[in-house]
GUZAVEX-951938 format. One record per residue (C-alpha): residue in one letter; x, y, z. Coordinates in steps of 0.5 Angstrom, whole numbers. Example, Ala and Ser with C-alpha at 12.3 -4.5 7.8 and 13.67 -1.06 7.14 Angstrom:
residues 2
{pt a,{25,-9,16}}
{pt s,{27,-2,14}}
This chain:
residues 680
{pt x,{343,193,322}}
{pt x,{336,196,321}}
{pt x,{329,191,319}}
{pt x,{333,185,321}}
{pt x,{331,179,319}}
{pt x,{331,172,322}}
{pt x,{336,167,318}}
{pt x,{334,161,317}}
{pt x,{338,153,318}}
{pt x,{337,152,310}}
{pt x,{341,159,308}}
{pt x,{347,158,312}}
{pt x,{352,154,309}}
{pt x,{359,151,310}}
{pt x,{364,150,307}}
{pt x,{371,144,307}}
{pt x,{376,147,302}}
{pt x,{381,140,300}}
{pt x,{386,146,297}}
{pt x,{385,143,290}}
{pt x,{379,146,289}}
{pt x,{374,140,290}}
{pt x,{370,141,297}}
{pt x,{364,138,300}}
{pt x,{359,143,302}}
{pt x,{352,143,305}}
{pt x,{347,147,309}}
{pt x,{346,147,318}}
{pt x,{340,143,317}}
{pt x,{343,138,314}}
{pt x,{339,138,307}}
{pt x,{341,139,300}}
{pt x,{339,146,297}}
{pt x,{344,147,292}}
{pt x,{347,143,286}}
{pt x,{353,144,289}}
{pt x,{353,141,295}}
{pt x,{356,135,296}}
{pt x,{360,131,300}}
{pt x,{365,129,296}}
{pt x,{367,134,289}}
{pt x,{373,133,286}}
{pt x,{377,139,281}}
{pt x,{380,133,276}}
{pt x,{385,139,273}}
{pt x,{385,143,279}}
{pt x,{383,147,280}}
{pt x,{377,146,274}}
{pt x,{374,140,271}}
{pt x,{370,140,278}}
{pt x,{366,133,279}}
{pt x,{360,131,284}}
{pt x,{362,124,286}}
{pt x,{358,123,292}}
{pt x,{352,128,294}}
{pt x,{350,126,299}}
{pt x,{347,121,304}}
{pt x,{341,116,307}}
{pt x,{342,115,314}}
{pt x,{339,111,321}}
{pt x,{340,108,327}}
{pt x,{337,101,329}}
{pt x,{336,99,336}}
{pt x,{332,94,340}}
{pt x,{326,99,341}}
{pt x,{327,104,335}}
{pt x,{329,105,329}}
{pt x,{331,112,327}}
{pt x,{333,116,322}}
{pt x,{339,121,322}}
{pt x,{337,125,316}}
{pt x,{332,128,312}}
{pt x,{332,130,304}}
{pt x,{328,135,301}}
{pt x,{323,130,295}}
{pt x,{319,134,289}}
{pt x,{314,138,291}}
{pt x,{316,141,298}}
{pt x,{317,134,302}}
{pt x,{322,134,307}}
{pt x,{322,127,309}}
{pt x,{322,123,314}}
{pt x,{318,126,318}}
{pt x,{320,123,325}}
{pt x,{327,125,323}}
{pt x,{333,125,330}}
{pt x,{332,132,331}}
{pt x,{338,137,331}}
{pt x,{340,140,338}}
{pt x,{346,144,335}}
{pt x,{351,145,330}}
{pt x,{357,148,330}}
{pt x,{362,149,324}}
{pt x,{368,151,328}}
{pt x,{373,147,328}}
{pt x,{369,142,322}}
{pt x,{361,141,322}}
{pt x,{359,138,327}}
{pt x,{351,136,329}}
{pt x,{348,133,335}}
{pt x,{342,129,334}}
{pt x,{337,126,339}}
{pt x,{334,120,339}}
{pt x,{328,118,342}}
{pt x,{331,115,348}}
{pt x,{334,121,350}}
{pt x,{341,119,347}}
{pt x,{346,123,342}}
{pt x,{349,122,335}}
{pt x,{354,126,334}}
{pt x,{355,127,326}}
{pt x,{362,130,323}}
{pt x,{364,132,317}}
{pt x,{371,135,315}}
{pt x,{376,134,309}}
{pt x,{383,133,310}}
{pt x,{387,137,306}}
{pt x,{394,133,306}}
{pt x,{390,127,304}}
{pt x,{384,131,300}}
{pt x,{379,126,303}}
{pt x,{373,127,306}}
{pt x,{373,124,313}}
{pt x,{365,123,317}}
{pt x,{364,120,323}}
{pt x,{359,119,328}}
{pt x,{358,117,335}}
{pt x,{354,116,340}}
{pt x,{353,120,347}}
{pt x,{349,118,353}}
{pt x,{347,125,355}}
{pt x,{346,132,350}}
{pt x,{347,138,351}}
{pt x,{342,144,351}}
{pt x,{339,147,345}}
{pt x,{343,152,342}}
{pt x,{348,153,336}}
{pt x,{353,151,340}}
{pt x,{355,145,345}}
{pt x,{357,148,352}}
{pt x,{362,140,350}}
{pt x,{363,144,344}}
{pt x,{371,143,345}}
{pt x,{370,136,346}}
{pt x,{368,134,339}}
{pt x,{375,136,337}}
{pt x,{376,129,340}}
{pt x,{377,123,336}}
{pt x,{378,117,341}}
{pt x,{379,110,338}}
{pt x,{372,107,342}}
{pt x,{366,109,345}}
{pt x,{364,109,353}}
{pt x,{364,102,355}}
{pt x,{359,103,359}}
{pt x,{353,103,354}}
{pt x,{351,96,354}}
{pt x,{344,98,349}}
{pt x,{346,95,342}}
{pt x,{345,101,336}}
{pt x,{347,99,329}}
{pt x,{348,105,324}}
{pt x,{347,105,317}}
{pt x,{348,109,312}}
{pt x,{347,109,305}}
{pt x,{351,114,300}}
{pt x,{348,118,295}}
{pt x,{352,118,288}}
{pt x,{352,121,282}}
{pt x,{359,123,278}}
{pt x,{357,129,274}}
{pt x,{360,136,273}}
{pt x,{358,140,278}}
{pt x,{354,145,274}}
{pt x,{349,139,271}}
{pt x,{344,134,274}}
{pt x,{344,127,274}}
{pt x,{338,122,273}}
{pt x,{335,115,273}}
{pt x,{339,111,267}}
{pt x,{341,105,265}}
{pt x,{348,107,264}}
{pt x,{350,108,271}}
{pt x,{355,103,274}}
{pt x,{352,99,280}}
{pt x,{359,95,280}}
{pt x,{363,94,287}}
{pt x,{370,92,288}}
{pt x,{371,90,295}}
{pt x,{378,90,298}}
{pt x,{378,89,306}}
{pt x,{376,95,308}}
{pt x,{375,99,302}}
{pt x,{369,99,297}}
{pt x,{370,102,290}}
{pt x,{366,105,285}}
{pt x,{366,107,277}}
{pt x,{359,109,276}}
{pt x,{362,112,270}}
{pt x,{368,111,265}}
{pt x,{370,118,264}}
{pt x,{369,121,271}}
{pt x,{374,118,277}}
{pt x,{372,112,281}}
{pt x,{368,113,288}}
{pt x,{373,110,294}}
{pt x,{370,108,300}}
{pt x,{374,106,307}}
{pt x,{370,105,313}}
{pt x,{370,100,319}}
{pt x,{362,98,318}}
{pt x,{360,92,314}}
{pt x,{358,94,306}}
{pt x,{352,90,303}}
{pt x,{350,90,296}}
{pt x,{344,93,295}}
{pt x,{343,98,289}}
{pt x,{337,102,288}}
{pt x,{334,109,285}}
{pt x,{332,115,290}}
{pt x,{329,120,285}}
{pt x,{326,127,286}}
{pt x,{331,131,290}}
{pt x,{329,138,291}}
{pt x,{334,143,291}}
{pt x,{330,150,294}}
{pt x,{336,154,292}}
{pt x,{337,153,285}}
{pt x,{329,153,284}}
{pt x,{330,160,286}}
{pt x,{335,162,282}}
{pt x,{330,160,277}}
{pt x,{334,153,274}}
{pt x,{333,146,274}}
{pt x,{332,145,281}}
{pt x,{331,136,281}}
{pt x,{336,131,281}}
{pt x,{335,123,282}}
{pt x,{342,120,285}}
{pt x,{344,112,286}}
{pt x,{346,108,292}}
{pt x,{350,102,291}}
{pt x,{349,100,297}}
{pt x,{349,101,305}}
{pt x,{354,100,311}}
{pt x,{352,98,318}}
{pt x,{356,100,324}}
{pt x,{356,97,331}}
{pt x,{356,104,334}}
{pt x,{354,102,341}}
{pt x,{362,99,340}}
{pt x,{366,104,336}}
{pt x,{365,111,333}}
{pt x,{363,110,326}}
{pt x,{368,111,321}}
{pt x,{368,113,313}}
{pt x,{372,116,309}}
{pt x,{371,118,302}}
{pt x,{375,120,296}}
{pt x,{376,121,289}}
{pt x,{381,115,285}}
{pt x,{385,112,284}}
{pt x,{385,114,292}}
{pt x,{387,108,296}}
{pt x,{391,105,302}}
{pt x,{392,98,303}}
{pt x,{394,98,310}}
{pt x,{387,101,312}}
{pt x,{385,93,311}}
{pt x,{382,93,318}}
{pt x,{376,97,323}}
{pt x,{382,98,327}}
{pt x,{387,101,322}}
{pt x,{381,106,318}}
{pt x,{379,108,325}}
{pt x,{387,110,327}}
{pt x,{387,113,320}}
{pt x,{382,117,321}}
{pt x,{383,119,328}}
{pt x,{391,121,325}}
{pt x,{388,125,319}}
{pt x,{384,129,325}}
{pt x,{389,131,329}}
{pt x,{393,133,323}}
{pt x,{388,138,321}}
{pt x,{386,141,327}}
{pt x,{393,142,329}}
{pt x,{394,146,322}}
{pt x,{387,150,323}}
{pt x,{390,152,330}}
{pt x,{396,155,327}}
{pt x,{392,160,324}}
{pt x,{390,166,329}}
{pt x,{383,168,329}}
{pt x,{376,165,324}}
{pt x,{377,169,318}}
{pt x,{384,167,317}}
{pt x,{383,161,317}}
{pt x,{377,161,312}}
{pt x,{382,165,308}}
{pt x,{386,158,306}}
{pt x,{379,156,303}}
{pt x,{381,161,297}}
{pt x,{388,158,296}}
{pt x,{389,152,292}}
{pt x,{392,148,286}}
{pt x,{393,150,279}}
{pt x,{399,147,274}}
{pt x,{405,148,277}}
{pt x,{403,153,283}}
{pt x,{398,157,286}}
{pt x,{392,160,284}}
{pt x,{386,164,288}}
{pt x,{379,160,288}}
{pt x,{374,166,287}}
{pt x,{369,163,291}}
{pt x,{365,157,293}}
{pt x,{361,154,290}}
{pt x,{361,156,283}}
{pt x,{367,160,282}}
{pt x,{375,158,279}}
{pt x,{381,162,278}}
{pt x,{379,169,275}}
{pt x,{384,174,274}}
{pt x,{381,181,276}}
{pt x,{379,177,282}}
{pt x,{385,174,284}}
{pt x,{389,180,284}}
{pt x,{384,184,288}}
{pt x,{383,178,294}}
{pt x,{390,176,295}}
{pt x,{392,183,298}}
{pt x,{387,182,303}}
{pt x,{387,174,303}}
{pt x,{395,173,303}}
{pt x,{399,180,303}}
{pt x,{395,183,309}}
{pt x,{396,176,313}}
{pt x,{403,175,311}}
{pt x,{403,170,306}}
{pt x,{408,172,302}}
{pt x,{411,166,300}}
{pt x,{404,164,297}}
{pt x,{403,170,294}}
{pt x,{410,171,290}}
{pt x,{407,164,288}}
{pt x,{401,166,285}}
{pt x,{404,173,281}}
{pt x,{409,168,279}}
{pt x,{404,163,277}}
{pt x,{400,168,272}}
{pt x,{406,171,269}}
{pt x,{407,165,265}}
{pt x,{400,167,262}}
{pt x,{401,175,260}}
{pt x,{399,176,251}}
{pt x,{400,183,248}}
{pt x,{400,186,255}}
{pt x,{394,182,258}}
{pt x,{393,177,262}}
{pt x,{386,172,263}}
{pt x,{381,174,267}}
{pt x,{379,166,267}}
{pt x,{380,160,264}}
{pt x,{375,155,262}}
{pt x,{373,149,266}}
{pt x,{374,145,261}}
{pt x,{381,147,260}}
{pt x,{381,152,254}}
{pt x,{385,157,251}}
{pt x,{384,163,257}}
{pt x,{379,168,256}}
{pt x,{382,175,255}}
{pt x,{376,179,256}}
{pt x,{378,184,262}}
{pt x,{381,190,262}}
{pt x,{382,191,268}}
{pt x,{385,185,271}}
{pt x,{392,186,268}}
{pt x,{392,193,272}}
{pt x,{390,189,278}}
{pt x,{396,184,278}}
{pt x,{400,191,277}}
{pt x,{397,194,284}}
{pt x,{398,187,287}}
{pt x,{405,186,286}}
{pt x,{406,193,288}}
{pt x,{403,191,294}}
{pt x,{408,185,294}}
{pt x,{414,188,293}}
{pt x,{412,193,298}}
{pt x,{413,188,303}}
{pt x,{421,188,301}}
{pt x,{422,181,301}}
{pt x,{422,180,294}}
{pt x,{429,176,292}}
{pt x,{431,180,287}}
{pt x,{429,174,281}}
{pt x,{422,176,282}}
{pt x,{423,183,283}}
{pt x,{425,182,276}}
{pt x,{420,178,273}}
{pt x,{415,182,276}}
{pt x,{417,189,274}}
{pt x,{418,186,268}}
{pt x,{411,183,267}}
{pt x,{409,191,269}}
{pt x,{413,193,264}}
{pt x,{410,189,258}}
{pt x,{403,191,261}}
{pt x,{405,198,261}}
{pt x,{408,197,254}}
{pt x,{401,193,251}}
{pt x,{396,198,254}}
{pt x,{400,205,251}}
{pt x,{400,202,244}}
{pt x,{394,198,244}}
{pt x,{391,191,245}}
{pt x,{385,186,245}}
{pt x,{379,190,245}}
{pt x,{381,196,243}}
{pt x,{385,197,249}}
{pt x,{390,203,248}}
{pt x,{393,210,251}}
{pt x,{389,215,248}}
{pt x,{391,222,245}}
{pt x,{390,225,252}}
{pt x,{393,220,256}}
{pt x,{388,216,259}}
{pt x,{386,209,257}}
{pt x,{380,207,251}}
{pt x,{377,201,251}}
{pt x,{371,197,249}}
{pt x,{367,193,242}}
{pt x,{361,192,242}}
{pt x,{358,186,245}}
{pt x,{365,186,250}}
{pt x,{364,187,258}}
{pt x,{371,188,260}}
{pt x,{370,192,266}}
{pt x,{369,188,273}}
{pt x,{360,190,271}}
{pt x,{361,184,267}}
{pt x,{354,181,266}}
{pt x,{353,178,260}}
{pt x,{346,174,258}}
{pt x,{347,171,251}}
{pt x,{348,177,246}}
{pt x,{346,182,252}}
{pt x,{352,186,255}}
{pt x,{348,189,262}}
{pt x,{353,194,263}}
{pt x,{358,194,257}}
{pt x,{362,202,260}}
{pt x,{365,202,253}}
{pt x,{370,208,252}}
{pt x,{373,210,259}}
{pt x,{370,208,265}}
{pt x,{373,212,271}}
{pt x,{377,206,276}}
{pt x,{380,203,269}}
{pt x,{383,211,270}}
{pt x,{385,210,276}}
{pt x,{388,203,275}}
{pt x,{392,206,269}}
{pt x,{395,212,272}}
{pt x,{397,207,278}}
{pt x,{400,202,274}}
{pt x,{404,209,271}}
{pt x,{407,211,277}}
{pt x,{408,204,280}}
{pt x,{412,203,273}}
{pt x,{415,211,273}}
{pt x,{418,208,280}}
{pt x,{424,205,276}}
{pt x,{423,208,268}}
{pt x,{421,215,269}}
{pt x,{418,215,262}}
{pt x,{412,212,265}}
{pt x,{412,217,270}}
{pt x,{410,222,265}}
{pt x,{405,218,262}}
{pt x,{402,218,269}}
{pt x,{402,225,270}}
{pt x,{399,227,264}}
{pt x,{393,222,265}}
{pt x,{392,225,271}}
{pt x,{391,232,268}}
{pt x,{387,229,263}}
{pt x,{382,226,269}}
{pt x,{382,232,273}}
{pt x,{379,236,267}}
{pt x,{375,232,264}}
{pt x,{372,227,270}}
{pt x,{369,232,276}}
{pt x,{362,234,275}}
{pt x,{361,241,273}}
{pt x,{357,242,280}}
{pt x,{363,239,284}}
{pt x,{358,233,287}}
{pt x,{363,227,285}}
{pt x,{366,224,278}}
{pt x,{363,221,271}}
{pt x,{363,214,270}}
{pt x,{365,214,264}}
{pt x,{367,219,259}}
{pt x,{368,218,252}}
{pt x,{362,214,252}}
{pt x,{363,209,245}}
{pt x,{369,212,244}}
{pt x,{364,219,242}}
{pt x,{369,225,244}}
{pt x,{365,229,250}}
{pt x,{360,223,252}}
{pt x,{359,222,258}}
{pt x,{355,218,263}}
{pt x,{354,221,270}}
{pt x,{350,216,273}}
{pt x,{352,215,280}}
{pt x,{355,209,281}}
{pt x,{361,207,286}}
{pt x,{367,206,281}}
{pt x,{369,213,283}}
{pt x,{370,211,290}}
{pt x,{377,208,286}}
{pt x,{380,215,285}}
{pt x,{380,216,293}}
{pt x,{381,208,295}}
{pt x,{383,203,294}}
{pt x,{389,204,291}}
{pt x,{396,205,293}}
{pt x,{396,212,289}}
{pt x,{391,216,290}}
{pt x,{388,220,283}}
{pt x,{384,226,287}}
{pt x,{384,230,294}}
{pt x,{381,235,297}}
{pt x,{374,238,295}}
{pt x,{372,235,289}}
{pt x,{375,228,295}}
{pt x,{370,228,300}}
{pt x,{365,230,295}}
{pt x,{366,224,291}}
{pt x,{366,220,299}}
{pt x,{360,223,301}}
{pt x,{356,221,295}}
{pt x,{358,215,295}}
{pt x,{357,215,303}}
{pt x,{350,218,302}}
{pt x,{346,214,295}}
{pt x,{350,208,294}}
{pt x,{353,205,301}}
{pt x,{349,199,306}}
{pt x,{351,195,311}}
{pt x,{353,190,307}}
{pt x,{356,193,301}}
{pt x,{356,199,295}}
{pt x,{350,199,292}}
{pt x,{352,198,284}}
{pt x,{347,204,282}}
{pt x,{343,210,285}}
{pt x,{336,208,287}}
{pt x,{335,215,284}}
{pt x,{338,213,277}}
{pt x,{333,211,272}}
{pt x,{333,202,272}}
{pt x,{336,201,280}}
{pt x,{334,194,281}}
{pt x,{334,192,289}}
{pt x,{333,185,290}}
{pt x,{337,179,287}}
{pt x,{334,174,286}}
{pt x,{330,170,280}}
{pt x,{331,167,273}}
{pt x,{339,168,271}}
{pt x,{336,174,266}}
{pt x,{333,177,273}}
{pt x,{340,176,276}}
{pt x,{344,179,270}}
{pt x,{339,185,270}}
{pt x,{341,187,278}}
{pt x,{348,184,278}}
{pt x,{350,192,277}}
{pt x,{344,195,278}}
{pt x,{343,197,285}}
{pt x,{345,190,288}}
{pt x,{351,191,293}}
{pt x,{357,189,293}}
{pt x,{362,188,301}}
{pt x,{368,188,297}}
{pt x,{366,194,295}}
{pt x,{367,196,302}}
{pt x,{374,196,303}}
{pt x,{377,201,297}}
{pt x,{370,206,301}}
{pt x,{373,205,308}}
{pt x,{380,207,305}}
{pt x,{377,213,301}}
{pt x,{373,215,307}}
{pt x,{378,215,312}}
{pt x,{383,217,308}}
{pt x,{379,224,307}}
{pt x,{379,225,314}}
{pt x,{386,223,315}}
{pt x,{390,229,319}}
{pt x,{398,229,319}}
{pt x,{399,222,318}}
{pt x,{394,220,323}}
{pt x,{386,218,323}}
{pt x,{382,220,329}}
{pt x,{380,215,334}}
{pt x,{374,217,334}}
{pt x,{373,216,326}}
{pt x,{376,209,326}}
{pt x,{370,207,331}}
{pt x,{365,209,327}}
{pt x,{368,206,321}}
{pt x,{368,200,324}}
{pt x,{360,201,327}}
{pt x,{358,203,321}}
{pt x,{361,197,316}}
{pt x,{366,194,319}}
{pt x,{361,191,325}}
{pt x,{355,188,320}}
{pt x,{359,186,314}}
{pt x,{363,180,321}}
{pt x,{356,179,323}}
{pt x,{355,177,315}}
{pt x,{360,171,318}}
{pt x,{354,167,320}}
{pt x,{348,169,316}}
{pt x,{351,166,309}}
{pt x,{357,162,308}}
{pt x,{359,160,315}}
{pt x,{366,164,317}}
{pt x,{365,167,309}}
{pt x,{362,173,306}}
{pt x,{357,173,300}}
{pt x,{358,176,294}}
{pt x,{354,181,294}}
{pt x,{347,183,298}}
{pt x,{341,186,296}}
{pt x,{341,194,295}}
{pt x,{334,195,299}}
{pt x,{333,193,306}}
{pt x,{332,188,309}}
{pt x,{339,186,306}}
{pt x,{338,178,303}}
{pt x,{345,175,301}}
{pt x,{346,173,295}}
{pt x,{351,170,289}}
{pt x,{356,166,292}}
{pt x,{356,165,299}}
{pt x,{364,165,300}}
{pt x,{367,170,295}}
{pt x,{374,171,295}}
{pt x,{375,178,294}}
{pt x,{368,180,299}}
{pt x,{372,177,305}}
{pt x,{379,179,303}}
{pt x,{377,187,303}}
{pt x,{374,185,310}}
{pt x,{382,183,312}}
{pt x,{384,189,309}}
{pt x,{379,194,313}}
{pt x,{381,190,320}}
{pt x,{389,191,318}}
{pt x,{387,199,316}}
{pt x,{382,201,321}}
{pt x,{387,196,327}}
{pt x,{394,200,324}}
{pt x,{390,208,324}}
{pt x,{394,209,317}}
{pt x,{390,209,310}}
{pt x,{397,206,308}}
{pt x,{399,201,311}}
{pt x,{404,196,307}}
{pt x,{403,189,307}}
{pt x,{405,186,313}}
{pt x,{413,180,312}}
């Protein structure tokens, strides 16, 4: 990619998913840029309800010539202290994140951090080495920090005493915490367990280690976090520490694993035992990691978490649940292209169970609500889902049932109308939209104010339409002829009279004739994207060829045409800032796999593509999009990127449906067909 830029240890972020849809989260340098990074955040009604319990950590060495400190914070107004901190040699997130630190007598701490999905405990750990490696990003002994050994070298003889001293807060993960009186110092002691309840109505904070804990309660005031500063929020937080653990590291690795209570194991009672858990927890997540095939699948099972009685798909880290829309796009990508049918058939299952008048939510509330039926779109996308699903012909016939009957009573809602003034029109095509509504997936919303509102009949709700009636007319034949009627009506009424691409949406307002002809990428769906396409020939490739040529980027399709009147594009500043860009030229990778598609599918001769056209595809947008695995979210791909070059990620650094599309594009461009079925 052209106008590079360099990517600094403060932007690359990662990420450990405990598959309830609590996490610890935090950047390669170490500091906390982000409300949202924590070392133990916890989902209290999975996979909402999401607390930050444990925020953070002090921590230092002693010896008998030094002491040392391990870790740095960012202070109010620009700090960053201690000044003298161990300097970072490497860090490496493969298998778990991993920092080596060098202290000033030459040795190395080797910290690590990682999150235990069978026991959905965050499990830390140091060591001491008497050598580094050189400096770089990862270790040449990288393979050997995979090892958790019950005792350190025997040889070193030098005392080194580890203190750490957590940093808590116990508040919902979108706030901020605070010096005041009412936060609970108290420690229950148990062996080797320490626990904490700053708060009646938050879960308790539990500890266990094989370090010595010393009552010691204090106030660390005027935490900057540079991340929120620049999305233009409250950006200073003060968090509490109970206490401090010491650790003879010179003897043993140190050991401290945290979780949510009422978590507690009554064998961990001594050193000993809390070092043997914690190796055995290792060695079970690095074998269930080993079993995915490469780094992206592996960062696909973050996604997949908890909800009620089955599953559902997190949208994205860190601010993100469950939404509907993007659920149903992601999963085809995140499960069905890699196989896992049995949680996918969970998930559609899952969300049956909340279908009203044809609709399903595209999100429920953190605080446990009444789900939000405010799209549009997110029922026709489960529709395509579970096409792809049954596709893959393993369905025992219960769920083809239940699907194809959740496919029918969507159908049946749609065409006789439903929330939001959502119906089949006279000509067949699909009407929707109120005032002060967004229902499409251009849904920002600030206040009363609808950035992009699409009242009327935007073009890829069309091409969702016509694509649930054919997958529906495959076992009712009236649906069939619903769907060609719709399809007669989008071909006369969306191409542009001089045959240069489609409408964003006709019918604008619901006035008959209006029409909005700014170029923006929702057309791409009437070519890809989509199991049937709604367009071909000619009026195809113009369609690819203007998307190509105003609204395509390494990183994504541009949202809007910088030649259309209020393109924005930078993403950045206050939330009215981000709104007003959100779809406004700001570029979106997830876009990328319905564009590929379309754009292969143009070139495709006799059921066959090209060679020569997959490799360019795979240069041009494929390639960048993999480098994105590690200049944003580490092993992720972000929610969308500026639509100007040089391309500054944005949004939420791990999204759901970003890296799905990126899945679906390798199994397209890997397969050399536009229409390969899920893999079973």
């Amino acid at each position: 990619m052209s106008d590079a830029r360099d990517i600094d240890a403060d932007e690359r972020e990662w990420l450990e998913a405990d598959g309830c849809g609590g996490f610890a989260s935090g950047s390669a340098s170490g500091l906390l840029t982000r409300r949202y990074h924590a070392l133990l955040l916890a989902a209290v009604r999975p996979p909402a309800g999401r607390m930050v319990l444990a925020n953070g950590m002090q921590a230092w060495v002693e010896t008998a010539g030094f002491r040392q400190a391990l870790t740095r914070h960012r202070y109010v107004p620009d700090v960053t202290a201690p000044a003298d901190a161990a300097p970072c040699l490497s860090f490496n997130p493969d298998p778990w994140p991993t920092w080596r630190l060098r202290l000033k007598d030459g040795r190395i701490v080797r910290m690590e951090c990682l999150v235990s999905k069978a026991d959905r405990w965050t499990i830390l750990r140091w060591t001491l080495d008497e050598a580094g490696a050189p400096d770089g990003r990862q270790a040449p002994e990288a393979a050997q920090a995979r090892d958790w050994p019950l005792t350190a070298d025997a040889a070193m003889a030098d005392q080194v005493i580890l203190h750490v001293r957590p940093l808590l807060s116990g508040r919902d993960y979108h706030a901020l915490h605070h010096e005041n009186p009412a936060f609970d110092f108290t420690a229950r002691v148990e062996g080797q367990c320490v626990r904490w309840q700053p708060y009646t109505d938050v879960p308790a904070i539990v500890a266990h280690s094989n370090g010595r804990y010393t009552h010691e309660p204090d106030w660390y005031r005027n935490f900057l976090y540079i991340r929120e500063r620049e999305r233009g929020l409250d950006a200073v937080e003060d968090l509490a520490t109970p206490g401090v653990f010491s650790f003879p590291l010179h003897a043993s690795p140190a050991i401290m694993l945290l979780a949510a209570g009422p978590s507690a194991s009554p064998a961990m009672t001594t050193p000993d035992t809390v070092l043997q858990h914690a190796a055995r927890s290792a060695q079970v997540e690095r074998q269930r990691r080993a079993a995915f095939p490469d780094r992206l699948r592996r960062s696909a099972d973050a996604y997949v978490v908890a909800r009620a009685r089955g599953l559902t798909l997190v949208a994205g880290y860190p601010w993100f649940t469950d939404w509907g829309r993007d659920t149903f796009i992601a999963m085809r990508g995140l499960l069905l292209t890699t196989g896992r049918l049995d949680e996918a058939r969970a998930i559609l299952l899952e969300w049956t169970r909340h279908l009203s008048d044809g609709m399903l939510p595209n999100r429920f509330p953190d605080d446990g609500g009444e789900p939000a039926y405010n799209a549009v779109d997110a029922s026709l996308w489960f529709v395509i889902a579970a096409h792809d699903y049954l596709a893959a012909g393993h369905g025992d016939p219960a769920t083809v049932a239940a699907l194809r009957e959740t496919i029918d009573r969507i159908v049946a809602g749609y065409a006789g109308g439903t929330r939001h003034g959502i119906a089949a029109d006279d000509d067949g095509l699909l009407r929707a939209g109120s005032p002060g509504m967004q229902l499409t997936w251009m849904d920002a919303k600030l206040g009363d104010w609808v950035v992009t509102p699409r009242i009327g009949k935007p073009v890829e709700v069309q091409a969702l339409w016509i694509n649930a009636l054919r997958i529906a007319g495959e076992w009712n034949a009236a649906c069939l002829a619903r769907a060609g009627r719709a399809q007669a009506a989008f071909a006369r009424r969306f191409p542009k009279p001089d045959g240069s691409g489609l409408y964003d949406v006709v019918d604008v307002d619901h006035v008959p004739g209006r029409v909005d002809g700014r170029i923006r990428p929702n057309q791409i769906f009437a070519v890809g994207g989509l199991p049937h396409p709604v367009i071909d020939g000619a009026l195809a490739r113009a369609v690819v060829d203007q998307v190509e040529r105003e609204l395509s980027t390494p990183l994504g399709l541009r949202t809007l045409a910088p030649g259309e009147p209020g393109y924005a594009g930078r993403y950045g500043g206050t939330p009215a800032q981000r709104d007003g860009a959100y779809h406004q030229g700001t570029a979106w990778p997830w876009l990328l796999g319905p564009f590929v598609q379309a754009w292969l599918r143009v070139r495709q001769q006799a059921g066959a593509l090209d060679g020569a056209a997959r490799r360019e595809a795979r240069a041009r947008w494929l390639d960048p999009l993999l480098r994105n695995l590690d200049e944003a979210g580490l092993g992720h791909i972000s929610e969308v990127a500026d639509g100007d070059l040089p391309q500054r990620c944005g949004g939420a650094p791990f999204q759901a449906w970003s890296l799905g599309e990126c899945l679906r594009m390798i199994d397209m461009l890997e397969s050399g067909t536009t229409m390969a079925a899920p893999k079973g």
